[in-house]
N, C-alpha and C positions, 0 to 999 in steps of 0.2 A: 644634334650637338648637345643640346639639355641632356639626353638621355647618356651621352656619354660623358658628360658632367658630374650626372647624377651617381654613373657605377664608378666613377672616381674618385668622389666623396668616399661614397660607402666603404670600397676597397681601403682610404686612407684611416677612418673614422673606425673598420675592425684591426687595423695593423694598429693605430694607438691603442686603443683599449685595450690589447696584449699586455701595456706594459705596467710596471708598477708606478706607485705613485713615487717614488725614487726616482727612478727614472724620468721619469716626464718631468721632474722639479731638474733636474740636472738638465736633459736637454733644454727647459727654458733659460735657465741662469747662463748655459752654452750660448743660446741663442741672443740672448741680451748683452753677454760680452763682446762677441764679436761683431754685433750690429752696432754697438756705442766705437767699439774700435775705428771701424771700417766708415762711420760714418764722421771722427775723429779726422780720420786720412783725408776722406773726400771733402770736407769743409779746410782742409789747411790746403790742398789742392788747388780748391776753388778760390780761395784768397790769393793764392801767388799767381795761378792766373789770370784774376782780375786786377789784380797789382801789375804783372806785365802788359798788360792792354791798354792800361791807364798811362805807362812808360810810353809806348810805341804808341799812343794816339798825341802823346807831348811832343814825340820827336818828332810824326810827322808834321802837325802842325806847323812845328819853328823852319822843320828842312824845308817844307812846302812854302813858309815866308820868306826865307832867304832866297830862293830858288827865283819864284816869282819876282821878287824884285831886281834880281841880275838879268831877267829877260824879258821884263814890262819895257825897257829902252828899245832893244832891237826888234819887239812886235810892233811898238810905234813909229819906228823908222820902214816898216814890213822886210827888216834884215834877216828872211828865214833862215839863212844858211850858216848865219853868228850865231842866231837860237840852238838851228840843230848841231854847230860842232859843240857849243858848251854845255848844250844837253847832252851829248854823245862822251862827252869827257865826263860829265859829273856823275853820266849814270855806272861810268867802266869805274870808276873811283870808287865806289860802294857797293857792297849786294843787300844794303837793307833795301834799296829801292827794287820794287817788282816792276812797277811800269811810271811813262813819263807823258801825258797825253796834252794835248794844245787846242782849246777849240775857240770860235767864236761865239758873241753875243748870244747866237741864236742855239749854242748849243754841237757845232758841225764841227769835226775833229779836224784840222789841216795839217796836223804834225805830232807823230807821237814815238814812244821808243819802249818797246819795240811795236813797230807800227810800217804800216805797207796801203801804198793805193793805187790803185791800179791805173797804168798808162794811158788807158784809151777808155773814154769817159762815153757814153751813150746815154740811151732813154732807160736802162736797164739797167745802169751801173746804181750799185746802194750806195745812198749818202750814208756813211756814218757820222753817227751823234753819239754825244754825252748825254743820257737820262738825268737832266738835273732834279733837286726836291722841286717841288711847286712853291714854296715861300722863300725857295737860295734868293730870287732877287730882292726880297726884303732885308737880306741880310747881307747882302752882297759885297760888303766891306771888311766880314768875319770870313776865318776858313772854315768849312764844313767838313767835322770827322764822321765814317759809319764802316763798320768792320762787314764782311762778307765772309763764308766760308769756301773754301776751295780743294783741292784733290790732295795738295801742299802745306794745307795747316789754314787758319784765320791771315787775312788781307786785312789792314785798315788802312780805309779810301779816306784820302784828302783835298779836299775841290778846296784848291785857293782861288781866290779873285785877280786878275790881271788888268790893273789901272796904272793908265801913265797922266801925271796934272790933271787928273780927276774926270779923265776921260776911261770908262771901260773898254777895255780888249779883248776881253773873253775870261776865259777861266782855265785853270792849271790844274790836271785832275795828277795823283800822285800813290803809287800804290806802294805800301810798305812792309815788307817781310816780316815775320814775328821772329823774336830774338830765339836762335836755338837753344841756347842756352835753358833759358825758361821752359821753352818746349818739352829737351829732352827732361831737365827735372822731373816738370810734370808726369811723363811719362813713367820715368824712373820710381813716381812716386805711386804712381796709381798700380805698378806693377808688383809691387813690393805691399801694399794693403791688400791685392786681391792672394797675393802669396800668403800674407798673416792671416789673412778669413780664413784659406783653404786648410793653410795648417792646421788651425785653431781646430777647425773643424773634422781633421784626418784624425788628431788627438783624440779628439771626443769619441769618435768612431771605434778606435782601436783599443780605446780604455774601455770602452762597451761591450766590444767582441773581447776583449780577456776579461773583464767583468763575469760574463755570458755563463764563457767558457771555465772559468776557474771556482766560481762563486753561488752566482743567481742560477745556473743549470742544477747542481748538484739540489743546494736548495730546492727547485722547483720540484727537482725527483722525490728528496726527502716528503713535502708535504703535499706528491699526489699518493707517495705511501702511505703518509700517515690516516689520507681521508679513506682510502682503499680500505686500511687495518682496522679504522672506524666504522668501514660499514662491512664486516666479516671476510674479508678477504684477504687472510692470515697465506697467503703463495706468495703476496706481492715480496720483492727482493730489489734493493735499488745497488745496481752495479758500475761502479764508478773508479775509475783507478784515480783515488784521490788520496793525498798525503796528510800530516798535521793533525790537528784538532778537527776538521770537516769530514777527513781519512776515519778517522776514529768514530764519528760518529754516525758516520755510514754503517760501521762495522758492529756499532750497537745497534742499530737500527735494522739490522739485516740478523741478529741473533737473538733481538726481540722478537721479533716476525716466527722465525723458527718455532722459539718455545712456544707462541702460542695457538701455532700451527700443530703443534702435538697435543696440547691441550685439547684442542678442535675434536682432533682426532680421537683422542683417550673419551672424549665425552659425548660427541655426536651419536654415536651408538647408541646409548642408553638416552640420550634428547628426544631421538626418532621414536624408541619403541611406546615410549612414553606417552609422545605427540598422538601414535597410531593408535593407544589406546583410547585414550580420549576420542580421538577422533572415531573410534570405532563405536564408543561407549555412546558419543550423543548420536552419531550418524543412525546406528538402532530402537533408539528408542521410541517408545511409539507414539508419544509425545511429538507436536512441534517445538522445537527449539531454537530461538533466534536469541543473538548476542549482540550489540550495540554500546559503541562510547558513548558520552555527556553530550556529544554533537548529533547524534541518531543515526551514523553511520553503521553501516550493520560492519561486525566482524566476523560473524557466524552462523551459519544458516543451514540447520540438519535436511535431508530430503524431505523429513515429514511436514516441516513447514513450506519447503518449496510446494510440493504437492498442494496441502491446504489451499495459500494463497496464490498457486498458479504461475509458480517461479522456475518452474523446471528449465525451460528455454533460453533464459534471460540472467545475465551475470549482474546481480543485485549486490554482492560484497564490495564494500566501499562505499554505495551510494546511502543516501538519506533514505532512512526507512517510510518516513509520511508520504515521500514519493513515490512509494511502488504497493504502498497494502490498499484495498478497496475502500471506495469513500465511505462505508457502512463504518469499516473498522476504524476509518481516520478519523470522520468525524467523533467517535467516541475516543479515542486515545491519547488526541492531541495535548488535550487542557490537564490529563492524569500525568502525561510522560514529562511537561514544562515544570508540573508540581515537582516530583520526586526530583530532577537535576535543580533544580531552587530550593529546595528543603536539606538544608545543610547538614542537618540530626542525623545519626546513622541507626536509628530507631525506624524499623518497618513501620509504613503508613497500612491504617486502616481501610479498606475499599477499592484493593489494589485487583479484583478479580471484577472478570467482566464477562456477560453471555450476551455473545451478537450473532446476528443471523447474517449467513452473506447470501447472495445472490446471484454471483457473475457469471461460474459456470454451473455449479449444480447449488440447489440450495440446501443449503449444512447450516448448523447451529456449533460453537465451538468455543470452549470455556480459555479465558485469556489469562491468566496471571503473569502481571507487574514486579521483580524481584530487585532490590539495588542489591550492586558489585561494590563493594569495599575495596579498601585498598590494605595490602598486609596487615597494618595496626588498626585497620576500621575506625580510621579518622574521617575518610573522604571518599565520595564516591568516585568513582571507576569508570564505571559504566551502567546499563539498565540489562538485565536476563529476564526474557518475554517465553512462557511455557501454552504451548499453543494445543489443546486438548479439543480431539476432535466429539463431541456429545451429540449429532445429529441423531444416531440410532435410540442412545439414552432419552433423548427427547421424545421420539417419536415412541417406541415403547409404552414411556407414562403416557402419553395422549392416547395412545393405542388402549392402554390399561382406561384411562378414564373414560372412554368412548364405550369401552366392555361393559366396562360397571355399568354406566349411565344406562347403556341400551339392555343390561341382564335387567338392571331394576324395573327400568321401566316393561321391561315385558313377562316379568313376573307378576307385577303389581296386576296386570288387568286381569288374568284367570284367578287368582286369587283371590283379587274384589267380587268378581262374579258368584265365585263359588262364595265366599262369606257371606254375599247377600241374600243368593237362593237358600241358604242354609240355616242360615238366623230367618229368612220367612218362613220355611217350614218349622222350627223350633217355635216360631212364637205365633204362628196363626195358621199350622197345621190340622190343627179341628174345624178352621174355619174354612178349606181348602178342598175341592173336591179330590177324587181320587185321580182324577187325570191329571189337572192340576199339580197334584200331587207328583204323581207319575213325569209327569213334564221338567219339575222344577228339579227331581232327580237325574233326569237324564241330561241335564242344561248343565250339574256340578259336574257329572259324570263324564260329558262332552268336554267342560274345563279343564280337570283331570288330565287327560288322555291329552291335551294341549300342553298342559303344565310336563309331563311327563316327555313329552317330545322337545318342548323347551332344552329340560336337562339333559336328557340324555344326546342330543344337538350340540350341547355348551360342552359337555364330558369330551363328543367324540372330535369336536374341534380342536378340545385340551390337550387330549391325547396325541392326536395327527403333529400341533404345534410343538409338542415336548419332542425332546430326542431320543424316544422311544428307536429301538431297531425294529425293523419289519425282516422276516424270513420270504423270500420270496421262492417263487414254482415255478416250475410249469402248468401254465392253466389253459383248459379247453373254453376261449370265448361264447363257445354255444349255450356250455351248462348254466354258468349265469346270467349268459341273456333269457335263457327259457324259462329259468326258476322264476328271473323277476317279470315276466309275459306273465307266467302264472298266476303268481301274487298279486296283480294290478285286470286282470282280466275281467273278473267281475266287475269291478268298479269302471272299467272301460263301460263294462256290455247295461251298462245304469247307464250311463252316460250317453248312451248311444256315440261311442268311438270304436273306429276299429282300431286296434291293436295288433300290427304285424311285424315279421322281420326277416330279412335277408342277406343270409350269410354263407359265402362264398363257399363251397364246394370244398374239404379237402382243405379247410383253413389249419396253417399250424398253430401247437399251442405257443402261449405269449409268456414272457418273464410275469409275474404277478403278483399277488394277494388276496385270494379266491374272495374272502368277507369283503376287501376295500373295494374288490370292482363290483362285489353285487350291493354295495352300500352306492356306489357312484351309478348303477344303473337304474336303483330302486331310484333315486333322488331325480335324474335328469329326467327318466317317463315318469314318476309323479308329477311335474312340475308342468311336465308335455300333455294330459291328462286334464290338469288345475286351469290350465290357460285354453285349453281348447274346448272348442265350441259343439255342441252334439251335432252329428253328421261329418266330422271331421278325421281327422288319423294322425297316429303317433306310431313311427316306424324306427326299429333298429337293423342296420346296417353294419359289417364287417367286413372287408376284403382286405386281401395282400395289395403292398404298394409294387406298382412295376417297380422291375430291376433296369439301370441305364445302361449294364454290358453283360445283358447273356451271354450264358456260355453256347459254342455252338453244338447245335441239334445233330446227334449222329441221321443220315440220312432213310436207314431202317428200320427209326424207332415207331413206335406203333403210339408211344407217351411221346407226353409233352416231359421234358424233365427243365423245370429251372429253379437257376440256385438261388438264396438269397441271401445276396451280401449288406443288401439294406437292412434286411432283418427287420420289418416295421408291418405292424398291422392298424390297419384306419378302424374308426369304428364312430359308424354316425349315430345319434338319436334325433328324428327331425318331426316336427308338428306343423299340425295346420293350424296352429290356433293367434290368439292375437298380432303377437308379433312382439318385438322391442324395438324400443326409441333407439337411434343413433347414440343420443345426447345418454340413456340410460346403459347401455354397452359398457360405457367403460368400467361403469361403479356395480354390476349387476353379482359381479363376486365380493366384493366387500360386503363384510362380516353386518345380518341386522337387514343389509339393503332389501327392501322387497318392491315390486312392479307396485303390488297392491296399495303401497303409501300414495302412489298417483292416483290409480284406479278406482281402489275403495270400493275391490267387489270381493278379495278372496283373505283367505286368512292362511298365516307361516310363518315360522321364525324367524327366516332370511338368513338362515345359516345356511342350507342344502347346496347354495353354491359355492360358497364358500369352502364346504369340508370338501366337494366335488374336485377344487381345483388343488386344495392341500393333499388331495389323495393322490391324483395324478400328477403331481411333481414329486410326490415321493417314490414313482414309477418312471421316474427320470423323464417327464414329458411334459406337457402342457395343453391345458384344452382351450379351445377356439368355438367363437360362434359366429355365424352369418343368418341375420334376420330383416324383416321386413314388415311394418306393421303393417296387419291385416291378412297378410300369405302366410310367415308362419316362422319357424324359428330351427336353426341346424345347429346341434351341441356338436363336436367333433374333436380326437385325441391321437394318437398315435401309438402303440404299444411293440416292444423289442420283442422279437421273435425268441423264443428259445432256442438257443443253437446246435442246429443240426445241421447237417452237410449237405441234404438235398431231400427235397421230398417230389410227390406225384402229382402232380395235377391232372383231371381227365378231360378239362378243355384250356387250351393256350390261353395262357394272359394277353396277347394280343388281343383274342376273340371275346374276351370277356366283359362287359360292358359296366361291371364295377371294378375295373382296375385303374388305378389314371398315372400318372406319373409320378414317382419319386419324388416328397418333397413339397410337394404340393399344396400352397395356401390358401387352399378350399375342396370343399367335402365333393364326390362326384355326382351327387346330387343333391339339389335343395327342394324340399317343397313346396 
């Protein structure tokens, strides 16, 4: 029941608020007329009725004394049957009287009109009584009026007293009709009030619905067009078969609309191309570019700041910019961005550029500039334009530069001290100096030297690798350089007591290359295999074809192995027995300067050879990998493009082959 209270509220409460404040002041002024009316009616109503009740409780009163005292004689003579004719006459003489009842002291009715008792009396037969008040006998000498309602209109009951010489008889109960007259008035009257409500009200209704219809509709049309025309929506048309002055002003309204629906039209074209430029001009630029009102709601947001700040996914236009940039960049920009929308001047602030480091997904460094938006006559700000410049590489470069410098100086300075000092000892106490002595401290600059000169020529070949020099590339046979560089390292193996071997597949093709860069990358990788190993140990080069994953199939009388290679990839390992590398040293072992020996402090290097090693073979579109283990020994390992030929011979299967492995493969096929 609540619940259906509640949706009849609401239903009432949205059908008013439809309307205007007009209306609602009219239906209340309606509603006030006719309720002062109607309540006019019923108070003059209520007066004439209680005026005739007031009549009819007088008259029975006096009927009911008269009455009573014409038949207080013949009840105390118990002459019922003079009672009953003169009651029988006096009640046919009138119709104000409704009933005429006779009871005793005690209340028990023995004669009444109209009234009936039944002949034959038992233990079953009802006594009728008179229900008198509880105090009639205190008053028992007044007549008692009290009105009751009935099927036939209001009764008023009259209980007179029946005393003969001051003896009680009982009591004269007397019921009396209400004057039609008054009745019908009444009736006449209340029928004729609910007719003027209704009218009143039918009026109001039908002056509403032509109101509606003639008036407040067109109206309502007019100003849902005009907010339409307000917000670009120049098609709206309001059609109305309407005459007069409202006629007319539809008809402006409807040729307003037109023209500026052409307008629209004549301009939209050049609006778009316009819009597309721009939007083409910031959407490219390489810059971040974000645009914001006084409130910090973004208006514009080019990809390259999505990107930057990680917005690509997520519709950031409209919302508050402090809520969506990293707390790196909020906490800096908050207290700069409150400054310029409070800083009234339209004079650019000093300190408007910022470098902050983010960190959320990749860590970037990226220069911010703060610009204020004027408004046409550059009285007042607009908005704030935030130019978002991505400088992580420019960072890292100069640190890269100052890491070079730092680490050239420092490794220049020591061969150089040495050499000054053996050099100025022999200059200044070279008579004092035996000839071995002598001999020694020449060969100590001369060893320097030969350091210093490895140095630069180290820094040259790094320089060159990094610049964007072109390389011409071959085809190169892997054997020739591995052998040259076996050779050149041979003797120094056979001091060392290492053996120095190498095994390369049978029938290997030649590789895309660089003949100097790969024997510069094998001289470096077996030097280094050599430097680190221990006498009794071994430094081995390795070469094989990687398997193919869908040979072609073998004709069944071939006498060859023939397969093709779509992979196009030759492995080539250089592996040692010697100390090994740290896990923790792996990752930094190619950066530029890094040497083992800063730990060890047993060998001497520039700490470049790895370095140029991995810059050479990426310049050979590949990459080189290591797997080591200190104390077992250490695997350099690359990958190089076949030269492209359509098939060559093999004289035992790559199946059968025990250096072939699979395609792809992230690790060498063997380790030492």
């Amino acid at each position: 029941m609540l619940a259906l209270l509640k949706y009849i509220r609401e239903i009432f409460a949205n059908w008013w608020s439809e309307f205007t404040l007009q209306t609602r002041l009219m239906a209340a002024a309606t509603l006030i007329v006719s309720l002062s009316m109607s309540g006019l009616t019923f108070w003059a109503v209520n007066t004439i009725q209680q005026d005739a009740r007031l009549n009819d409780t007088r008259f029975g009163r006096d009927l009911g004394l008269l009455l009573a005292a014409n038949v207080a004689p013949q009840i105390a003579e118990n002459n019922l049957t003079e009672v009953a004719r003169f009651s029988q006459r006096f009640y046919s003489s009138t119709s104000s009287v409704r009933y005429m009842l006779y009871a005793d002291e005690t209340g028990k009715i023995f004669f009444g009109i109209p009234f009936s008792e039944s002949e034959v009396k038992n233990s079953l037969t009802i006594q009728r009584r008179i229900q008198l008040p509880d105090n009639y006998a205190e008053h028992s000498e007044l007549p008692l009026v009290r009105q009751h309602i009935t099927p036939d209109g209001e009764v008023t009951d009259v209980f007179v007293p029946l005393s003969h010489e001051g003896n009680n008889l009982g009591v004269l109960a007397i019921g009396i009709n209400p004057n039609p007259t008054v009745v019908a008035s009444s009736n006449l009257t209340r029928d004729v009030t609910i007719a003027v409500f209704i009218s009143i009200w039918v009026m109001v209704i039908l002056g509403a619905v032509i109101n509606a219809l003639t008036i407040t509709r067109p109206i309502k049309e007019l100003l849902v067009g005009v907010k339409n025309i307000a917000a670009g929506n120049f098609k709206q048309r309001v059609d109305l078969p309407q005459g007069g002055e409202l006629g007319e002003l539809i008809s402006s309204f409807n040729d307003m609309a037109e023209r500026l629906e052409r307008y629209e039209e004549q301009n939209i074209e050049e609006l778009t191309a316009e819009k597309a430029k721009l939007e083409t001009l910031v959407s490219t630029i390489a810059d971040g570019a974000v645009l914001m009102d006084t409130s910090f709601q973004l208006v514009l947001v080019n990809p390259t700041a999505r990107r930057i700040f990680g917005w690509e996914n997520i519709e950031v236009v409209g919302e508050n910019l402090l809520h969506h940039l990293p707390a790196s960049v909020t906490a800096e920009l908050t207290r700069p961005l409150y400054q310029i929308v409070e800083d009234n001047t339209t004079a650019e602030r000093e300190g408007n550029e910022f470098r902050i480091t983010l960190t959320q997904t990749t860590n970037r460094t990226v220069r911010i500039l703060l610009t204020k938006v004027l408004d046409q006559y550059r009285e007042s700000i607009k908005g704030i334009a935030m130019t978002v410049q991505d400088i992580t590489r420019e960072v890292e470069l100069n640190e890269a530069k100052s890491q070079f410098i730092s680490n050239v100086s420092h490794e220049l300075r020591t061969p150089l001290f040495n050499i000054k000092s053996f050099i100025e000892t022999l200059h200044e106490y070279g008579e004092d100096l035996t000839e071995n002595e002598r001999r020694e401290f020449l060969d100590t600059a001369n060893h320097e030297t030969d350091r210093l000169t490895r140095l630069v020529n180290d820094v040259l070949d790094l320089s060159r690798l990094e610049s964007c020099r072109i390389y011409h590339f071959e085809p190169v046979e892997l054997d020739q350089p591995i052998e040259q560089t076996l050779r050149t390292y041979q003797l120094n193996a056979k001091d060392k007591g290492i053996e120095l071997r190498q095994d390369i597949a049978p029938n290997l093709p030649p590789v895309v290359g660089h003949y100097d860069l790969l024997l510069q990358v094998f001289a470096n990788l077996v030097g280094n295999g050599l430097k680190f190993t221990k006498s009794g140990g071994q430094v081995m080069i390795r070469a094989y074809l990687l398997a193919d994953n869908s040979p072609e199939k073998i004709p069944e009388d071939s006498h060859t192995s023939v397969t093709p290679y779509p992979s196009r990839q030759v492995r080539v390992e250089i592996s040692d027995t010697g100390i090994g590398i740290d896990l923790e040293d792996q990752q930094a072992i190619f950066d530029r300067f890094f040497r083992v020996e800063n730990r060890v402090h047993t060998l001497e290097g520039t700490g470049l050879g790895l370095s140029i090693v991995r810059n050479i073979i990426e310049k050979h579109h590949s990459q080189v990998h290591l797997v080591s283990e200190v104390g077992v020994g250490t695997t350099f390992w690359f990958d190089l493009d076949v030269y492209q030929e359509e098939k060559r011979v093999i004289e035992q299967s790559p199946l059968e082959d025990p250096l072939i492995v699979t395609q792809g493969s992230s690790t060498p096929a063997s380790v030492l």
